[in-house]
Structures are given as structure tokens and as C-alpha cells.
C-alpha positions in Angstrom: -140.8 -32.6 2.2 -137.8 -34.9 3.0 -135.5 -34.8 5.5 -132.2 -36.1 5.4 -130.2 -38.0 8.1 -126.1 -38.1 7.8 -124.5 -40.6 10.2 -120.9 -40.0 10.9 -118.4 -42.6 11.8 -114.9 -42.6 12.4 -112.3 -42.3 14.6 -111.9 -39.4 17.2 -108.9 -37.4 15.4 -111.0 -37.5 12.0 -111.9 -33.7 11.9 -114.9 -34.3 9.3 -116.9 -36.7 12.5 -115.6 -34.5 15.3 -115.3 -31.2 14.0 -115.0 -29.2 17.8 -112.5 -32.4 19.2 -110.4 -33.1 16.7 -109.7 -29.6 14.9 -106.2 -30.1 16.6 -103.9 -32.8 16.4 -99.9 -33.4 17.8 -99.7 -36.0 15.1 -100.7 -34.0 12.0 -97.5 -32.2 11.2 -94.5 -33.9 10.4 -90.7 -33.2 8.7 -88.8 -36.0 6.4 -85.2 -36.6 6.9 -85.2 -34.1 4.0 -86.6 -31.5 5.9 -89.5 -31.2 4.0 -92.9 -30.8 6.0 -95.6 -33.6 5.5 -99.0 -34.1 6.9 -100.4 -37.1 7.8 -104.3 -36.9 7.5 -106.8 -38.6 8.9 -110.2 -37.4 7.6 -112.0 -40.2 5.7 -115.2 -39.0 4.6 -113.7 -35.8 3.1 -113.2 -34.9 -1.0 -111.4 -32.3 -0.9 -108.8 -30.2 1.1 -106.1 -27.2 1.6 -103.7 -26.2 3.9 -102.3 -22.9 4.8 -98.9 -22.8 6.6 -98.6 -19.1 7.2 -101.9 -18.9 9.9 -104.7 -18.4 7.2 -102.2 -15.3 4.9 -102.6 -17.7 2.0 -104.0 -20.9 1.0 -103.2 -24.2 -1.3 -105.1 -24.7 -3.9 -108.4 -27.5 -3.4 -106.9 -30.8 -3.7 -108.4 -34.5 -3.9 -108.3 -36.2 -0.7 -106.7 -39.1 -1.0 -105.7 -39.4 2.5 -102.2 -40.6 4.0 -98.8 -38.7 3.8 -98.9 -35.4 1.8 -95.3 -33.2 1.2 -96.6 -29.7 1.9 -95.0 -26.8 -0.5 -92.8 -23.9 1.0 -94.3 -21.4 3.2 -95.2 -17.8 1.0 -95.1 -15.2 3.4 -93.4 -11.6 4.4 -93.6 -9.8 7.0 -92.0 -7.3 9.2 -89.6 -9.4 12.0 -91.7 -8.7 14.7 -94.7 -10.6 12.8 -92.6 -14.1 12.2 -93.7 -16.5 14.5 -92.0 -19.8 16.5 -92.2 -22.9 14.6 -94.1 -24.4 12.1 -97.9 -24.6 11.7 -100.4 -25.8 9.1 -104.1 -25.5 8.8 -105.7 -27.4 7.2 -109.8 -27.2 5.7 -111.7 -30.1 4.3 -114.4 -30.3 1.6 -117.4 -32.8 2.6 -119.7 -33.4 -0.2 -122.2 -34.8 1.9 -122.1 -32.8 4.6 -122.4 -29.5 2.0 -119.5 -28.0 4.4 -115.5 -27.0 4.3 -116.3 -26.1 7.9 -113.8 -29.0 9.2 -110.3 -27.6 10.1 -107.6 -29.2 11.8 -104.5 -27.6 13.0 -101.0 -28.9 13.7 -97.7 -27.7 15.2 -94.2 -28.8 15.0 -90.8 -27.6 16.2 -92.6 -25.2 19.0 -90.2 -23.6 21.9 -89.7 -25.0 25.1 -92.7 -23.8 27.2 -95.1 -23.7 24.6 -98.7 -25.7 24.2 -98.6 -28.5 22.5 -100.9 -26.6 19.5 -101.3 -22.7 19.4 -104.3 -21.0 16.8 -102.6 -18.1 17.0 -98.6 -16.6 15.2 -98.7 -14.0 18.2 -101.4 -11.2 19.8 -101.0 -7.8 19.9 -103.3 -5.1 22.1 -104.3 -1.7 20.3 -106.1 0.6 21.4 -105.9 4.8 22.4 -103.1 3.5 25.3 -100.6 3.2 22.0 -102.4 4.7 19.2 -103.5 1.6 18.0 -99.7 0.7 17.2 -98.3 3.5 16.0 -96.4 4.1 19.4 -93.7 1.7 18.8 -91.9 2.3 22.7 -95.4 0.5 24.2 -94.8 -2.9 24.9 -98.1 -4.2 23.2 -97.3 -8.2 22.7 -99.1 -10.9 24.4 -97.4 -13.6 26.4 -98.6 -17.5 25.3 -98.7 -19.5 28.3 -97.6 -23.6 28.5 -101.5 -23.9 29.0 -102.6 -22.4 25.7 -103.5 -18.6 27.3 -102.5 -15.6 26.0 -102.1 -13.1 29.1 -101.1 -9.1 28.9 -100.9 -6.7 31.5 -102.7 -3.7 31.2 -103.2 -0.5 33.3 -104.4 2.8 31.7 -107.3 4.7 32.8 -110.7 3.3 33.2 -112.6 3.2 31.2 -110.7 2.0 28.3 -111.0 0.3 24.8 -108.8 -2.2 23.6 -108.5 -4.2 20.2 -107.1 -7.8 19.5 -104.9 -7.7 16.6 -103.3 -10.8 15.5 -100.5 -9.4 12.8 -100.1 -5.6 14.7 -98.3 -3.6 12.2 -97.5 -4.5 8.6 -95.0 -3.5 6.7 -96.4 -0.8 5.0 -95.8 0.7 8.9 -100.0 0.1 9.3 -102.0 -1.6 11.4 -102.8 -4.7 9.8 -107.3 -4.8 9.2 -107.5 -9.1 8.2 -107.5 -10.4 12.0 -109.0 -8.1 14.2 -111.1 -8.9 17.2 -113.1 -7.3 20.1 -116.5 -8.2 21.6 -119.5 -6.4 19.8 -122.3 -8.5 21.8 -120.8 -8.1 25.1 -120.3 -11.8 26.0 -116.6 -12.5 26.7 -115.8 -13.7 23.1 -113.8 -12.5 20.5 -115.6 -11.2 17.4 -114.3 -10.8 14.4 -115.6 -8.2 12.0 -114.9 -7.6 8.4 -112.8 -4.2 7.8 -115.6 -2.9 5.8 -118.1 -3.0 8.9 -119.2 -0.1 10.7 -119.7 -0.9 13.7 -117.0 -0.8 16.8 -115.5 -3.7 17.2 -113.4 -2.9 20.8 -113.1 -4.6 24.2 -114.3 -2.4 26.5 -113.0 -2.0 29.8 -115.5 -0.1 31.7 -113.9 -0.2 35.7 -111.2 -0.9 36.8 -109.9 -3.3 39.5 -111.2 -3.0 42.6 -108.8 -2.0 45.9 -105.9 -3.0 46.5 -105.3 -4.2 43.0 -103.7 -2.0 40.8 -104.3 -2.8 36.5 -106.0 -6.1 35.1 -104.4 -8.9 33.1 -106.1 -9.7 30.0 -106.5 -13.5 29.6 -107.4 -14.9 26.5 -108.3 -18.5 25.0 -107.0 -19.2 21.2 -109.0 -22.5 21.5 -112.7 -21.1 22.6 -111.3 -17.1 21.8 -113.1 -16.4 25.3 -111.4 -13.9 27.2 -111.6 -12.5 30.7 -110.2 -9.9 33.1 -108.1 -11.2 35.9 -106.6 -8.1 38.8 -102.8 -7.9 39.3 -100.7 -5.2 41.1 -100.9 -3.6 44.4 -101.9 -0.3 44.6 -99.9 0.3 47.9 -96.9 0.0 46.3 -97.6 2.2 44.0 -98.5 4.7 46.7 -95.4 4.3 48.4 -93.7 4.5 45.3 -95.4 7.8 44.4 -94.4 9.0 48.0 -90.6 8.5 48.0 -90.7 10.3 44.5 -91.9 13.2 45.8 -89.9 13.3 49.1 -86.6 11.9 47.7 -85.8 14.8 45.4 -86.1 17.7 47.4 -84.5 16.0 50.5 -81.7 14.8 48.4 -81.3 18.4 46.7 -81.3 19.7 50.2 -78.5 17.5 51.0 -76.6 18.2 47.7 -76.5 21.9 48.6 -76.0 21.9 52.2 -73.1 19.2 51.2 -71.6 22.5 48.5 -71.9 25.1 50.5 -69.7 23.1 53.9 -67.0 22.6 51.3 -66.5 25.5 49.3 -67.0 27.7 52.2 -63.9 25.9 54.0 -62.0 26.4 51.3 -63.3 30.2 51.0 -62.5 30.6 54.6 -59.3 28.5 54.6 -58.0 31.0 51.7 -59.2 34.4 53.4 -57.1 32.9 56.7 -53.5 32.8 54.8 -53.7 35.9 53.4 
């Protein structure tokens, strides 16, 4: 039996020697002054390569790696206008002969918002679950927030216990809920899993309790970078209370007033007219 040893050398952005570090980069994407996109890659060691510009809808072809500046094509995509995203993005997956892998991806931004990361992994989030029937209630407000740190956050109250899917493209345009990114967590550890649309088996977050007193809903917190999420408590459930309080004692009182307010004017003038005659 032999057993092969495969030293890697490079520098710290080359995706193919640092494959967790470097599968993001702030100098990867690029525009010419004939606003064309480019990349600039950095992967000695690689054969081959493609690139996606539409978050993984479609790929390039495999190329040769030749390294340097590459024009990129036009971006192939539709979608409904909720599903566009901010920007422009690029992924791009190398082909190592000797490593036996395509398992090296690096990802690039340009042309993000103010108040965005420097490098998002994901167009936008949206939550599904029984609280909107899984997208079909348009009127529930079901889009994730992306933080200036890279978090995706959403604010959540329903009652406990309740499921909850990650879907990254929400509804297509065929007016269903799109089945090619979906996430939950099947193993129960805090990280998103992603299941193929053909599997059986549940793939949900479950939210079995929720927050304890005096909070009022959680806010979902997720990681595009690690995909580990967690539950953070938000609200106060005394306003709520005191909310729930003046709706019941505001309506009658004010009714009360409303008719006690009718019945001192028109009897006045009843009274004021039964007097002159």
C-alpha cells in the first residue's frame, strides 16, 4: 500500500492552499472602464475553473486556468423582483488535479450598498414555515435583514413550538416556493442543512420554547459564512400586556363617551324645539 503526501504552498488568498481562509476575497471581483466584470485569480495550483454570477442558478462552462485577469460573460438569470439581489457577485470553483477535488470556491463582491459586509454568500433569506404557509401568504413580512457584520437576523413570534424553513430564493415565478436552496437543521446542532428536494426526511428548524419572561418572540440569527444559526430573545412582554389592556378598556370607554356625548346634544336640541312651540 502507498500513501501519498500533497504539500501545499502558496499565498494566503490562493483558495486551492487555503480552502476555509481564502474562499472569500475583496479583490476578486472587478469592472473595466467598459463596464465589463473581470476577475482577478489567484489560485496557482488549479487546472481548471468556473464561475457562476447569479449565486450558484447557473454555471460557466470548465475552463483552463491560466490565471490573471479573466472578462466574465453576462449574468443569465430571471426572476421575480423580489428575488434580484444588490450588487454583483461571482463564485467561482476550481479543478485540482492533484488534489482529486473542485472543492475550492472563492467568492467575490462588488458594487454592495452602503451598510453591507464586505462579502455576503447569500442573494437574500427568506423564513417559511406554517406562520405564512410556507410563502404563499404574501402580506407576511418573511425577508431577512443582512447585517454590516455578515448576519442575517429576523424577528419571529408565533406560537411555540414552531417550525421554520430557510429558503434562499422564496417564491419563483411560477408563484411556488422555490425547492434548490432550502435549509433547516436535521441533526439538531445549530447548522444549516441542506437536503436534496427528493429527500424524505424533514428538513425544518424547530423552535421548541419560547423566550423566557419578560421577553416576548426570538430573533433568528444566522451566519452565511459558517451557516450556524442561533436564537437570540427580543420584545417585552409587558408591553404587550399593557397594550392588550388599553385595547380592551379603550373601546367601550370611548363608545360610552361617544354616546353619552349624542344623547347631551340631540336632547338639547329636542328640548330646545319642544320649548318654542
Amino acid at each position: 500500500m502507498t500513501d501519498n503526501l500533497l504539500i501545499r504552498v502558496g499565498g494566503p488568498n490562493n483558495p486551492v492552499v487555503f480552502p476555509r481562509s481564502a474562499n472569500v476575497s475583496s479583490t476578486l471581483l472587478h469592472r473595466n472602464s467598459q463596464g465589463q466584470l473581470y476577475i482577478s485569480q489567484q489560485a496557482p495550483g488549479a487546472d481548471m475553473y468556473r464561475y457562476s454570477t447569479n449565486f450558484k442558478s447557473t454555471y460557466s462552462d470548465w475552463l483552463p486556468y491560466t490565471g490573471g485577469n479573466v472578462t466574465l460573460n453576462a449574468t443569465v438569470w430571471s426572476g421575480t423582483k423580489k428575488q434580484e439581489w444588490a450588487g454583483e457577485h461571482v463564485i467561482v470553483e476550481y479543478w485540482s488535479n492533484l488534489a482529486g477535488s473542485s472543492a475550492h470556491v472563492q467568492e467575490g463582491d462588488l458594487d454592495l450598498p452602503a451598510g453591507y459586509p464586505p462579502v455576503r454568500r447569500f442573494p437574500h433569506v427568506f423564513m417559511m414555515g406554517p406562520f405564512n404557509l410556507y410563502g404563499f401568504d404574501a402580506g407576511v413580512q418573511n425577508a431577512m435583514t443582512l447585517q454590516s457584520t455578515g448576519l442575517w437576523t429576523y424577528d419571529f413570534m408565533a406560537d411555540w413550538p414552531a417550525l421554520i424553513q430557510v429558503n434562499l430564493w422564496g417564491i419563483n415565478p411560477d408563484g411556488k416556493p422555490d425547492q434548490s436552496y432550502v435549509y433547516g437543521d436535521v441533526d439538531g446542532d445549530m447548522i444549516l442543512d441542506r437536503l436534496p428536494p427528493s429527500s424524505l426526511a424533514s428538513n425544518t428548524l424547530n423552535i421548541t420554547d419560547g423566550p423566557t419572561a419578560p421577553y416576548l418572540s426570538w430573533r433568528i440569527v444566522i451566519d452565511d459564512g459558517s451557516r450556524r444559526f442561533y436564537f437570540l430573545p427580543r420584545g417585552d412582554r409587558h408591553l404587550q400586556m399593557l397594550l392588550l389592556a388599553l385595547l380592551w378598556v379603550i373601546p367601550p370607554v370611548t363608545g360610552i363617551l361617544a354616546v353619552f356625548a349624542f344623547k347631551r346634544s340631540f336632547y338639547q336640541v329636542y328640548r330646545s324645539h319642544w320649548l318654542c312651540c
